[in-house]
N, C-alpha and C positions, 0 to 999 in steps of 0.2 A: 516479892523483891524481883521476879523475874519479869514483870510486867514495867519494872521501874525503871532496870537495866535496859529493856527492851525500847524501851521511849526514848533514856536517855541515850543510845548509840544511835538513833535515828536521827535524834536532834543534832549530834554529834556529826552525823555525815551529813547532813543538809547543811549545819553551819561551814565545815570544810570543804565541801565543795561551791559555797557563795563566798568563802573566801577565795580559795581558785581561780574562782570567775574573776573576781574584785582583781586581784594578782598580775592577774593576765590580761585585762584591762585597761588598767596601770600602765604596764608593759607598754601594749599595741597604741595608747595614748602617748606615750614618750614617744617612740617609733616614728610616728607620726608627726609628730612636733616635729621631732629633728631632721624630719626628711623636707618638711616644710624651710625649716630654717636654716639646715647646712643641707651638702652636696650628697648624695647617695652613701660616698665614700665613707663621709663623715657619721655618719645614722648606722650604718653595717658597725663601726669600730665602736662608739657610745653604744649600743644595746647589746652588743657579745661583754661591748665590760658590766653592761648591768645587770645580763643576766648571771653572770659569773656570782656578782655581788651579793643575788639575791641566794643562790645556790651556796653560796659560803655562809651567808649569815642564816639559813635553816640549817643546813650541815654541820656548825659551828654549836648553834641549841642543841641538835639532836648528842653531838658528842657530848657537850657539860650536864648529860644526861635531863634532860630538861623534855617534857613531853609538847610538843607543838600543839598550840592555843590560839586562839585570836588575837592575844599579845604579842604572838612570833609575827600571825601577818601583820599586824601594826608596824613590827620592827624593821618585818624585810620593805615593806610602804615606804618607811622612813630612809631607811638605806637607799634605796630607790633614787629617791627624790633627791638625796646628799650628794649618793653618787654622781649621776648626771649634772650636777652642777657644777661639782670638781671640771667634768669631761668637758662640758660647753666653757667652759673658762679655756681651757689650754689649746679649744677650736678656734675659738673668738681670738685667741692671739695668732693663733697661727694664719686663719686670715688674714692679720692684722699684718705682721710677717709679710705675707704672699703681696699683697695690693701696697706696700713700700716700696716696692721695687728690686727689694734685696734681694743679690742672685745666691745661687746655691742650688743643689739637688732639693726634692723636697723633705727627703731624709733630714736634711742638714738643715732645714729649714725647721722643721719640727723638733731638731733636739734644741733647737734655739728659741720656741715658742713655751716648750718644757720646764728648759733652764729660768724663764725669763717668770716664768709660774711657780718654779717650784719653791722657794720662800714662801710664798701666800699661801698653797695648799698644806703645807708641812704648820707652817703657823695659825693655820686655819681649827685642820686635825689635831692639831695638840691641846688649842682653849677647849674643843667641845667632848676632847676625849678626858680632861680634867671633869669635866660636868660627868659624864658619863662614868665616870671611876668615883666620882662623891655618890652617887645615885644606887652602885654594885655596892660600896660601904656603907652606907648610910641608909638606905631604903628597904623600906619591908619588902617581903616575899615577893609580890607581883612587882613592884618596881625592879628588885633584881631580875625578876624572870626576862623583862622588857629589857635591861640594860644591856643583860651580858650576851645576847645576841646584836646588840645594837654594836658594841665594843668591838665587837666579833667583826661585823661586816665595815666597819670603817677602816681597820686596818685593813682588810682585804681592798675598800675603793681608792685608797690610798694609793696602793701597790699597783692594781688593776688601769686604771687613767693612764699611769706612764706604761707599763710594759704588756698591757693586752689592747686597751684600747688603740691607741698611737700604731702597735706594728696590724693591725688587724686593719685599721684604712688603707696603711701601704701596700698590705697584701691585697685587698679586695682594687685594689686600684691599678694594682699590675695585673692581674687577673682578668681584669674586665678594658684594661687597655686604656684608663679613662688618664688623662692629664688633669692635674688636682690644677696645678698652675694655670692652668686655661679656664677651668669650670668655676675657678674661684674667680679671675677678672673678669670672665663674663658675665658671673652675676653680680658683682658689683657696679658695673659698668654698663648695665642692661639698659635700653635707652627707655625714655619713658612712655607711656602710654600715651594714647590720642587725648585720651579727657587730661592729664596732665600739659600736654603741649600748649 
């Protein structure tokens, strides 16, 4: 039996540390997107909320006493992916915002990018959190195991979009000196290439 246990925790750390990698991956794939598709600013505030997200939803397993599996990284995956979607919605308006011409700090500008989201994310979160609360009652063992981290980190992306991500671009933005309002019309407004001309 000791040869069996000895196999089994090998396999065990090779699979969690290919999860890790997988994880962290993920991660530096998002990162990347977003730095491609929004402003520096914007890529700093989206990945402090995702990593938050993903850090509540193992945190979250590990308290409802649940041993972390390949289920969890599926779930934190998942969270991931939901998360960041939320966040690039409430960017996407908020440029949207910026290049209208509407004045304002950009404080004031983002609690009006927020506002103008927050319906669609709240009614978003609640059909798929019904899905997820059928899935904790209704589903066998490993379905609950995947759910109730999943449950877990949605309410935390929920929460995280408006009050981590949102002030954490403001911060990184006074910090680094950067005008959101400038780097926003000048990417929109970037003229275009020779082979486009």
């Amino acid at each position: 039996s000791s040869e069996l246990e000895t196999v089994g925790s090998a396999i065990g750390s090779e699979m969690a540390k290919k999860s890790l990698i997988a994880v962290l991956a993920g991660l530096a794939g998002i990162f990347v997107y977003l730095m491609l598709r929004f402003e520096m600013s914007f890529a700093m505030g989206a990945i402090v909320a995702l990593i938050h997200d993903c850090a509540i939803t193992a945190g979250g397993a590990v308290l409802l006493g649940q041993e972390l599996s390949l289920l969890h990284i599926s779930a934190v995956l998942t969270i991931a992916g939901y998360s960041v979607n939320d966040t690039i919605v409430i960017f996407d308006r908020l440029r949207e915002v910026i290049t209208s011409g509407r004045k304002g700090s950009i404080k004031e500008l983002m609690n009006i990018a927020i506002s103008a989201t927050m319906r669609r994310t709240l009614l978003t979160s609640a059909a798929t959190m019904c899905s997820v609360i059928v899935l904790i009652v209704l589903g066998g063992p490993s379905m609950r195991e995947f759910s109730l981290p999943i449950f877990v980190g949605m309410i935390a992306g929920v929460y995280s979009t408006v009050f981590i991500a949102a002030p954490v671009v403001l911060w990184w933005a006074r910090r680094t000196g950067v005008s959101l309002h400038r780097q926003v019309l000048e990417s929109v407004e970037a003229p275009p290439s020779p082979s486009q001309a």
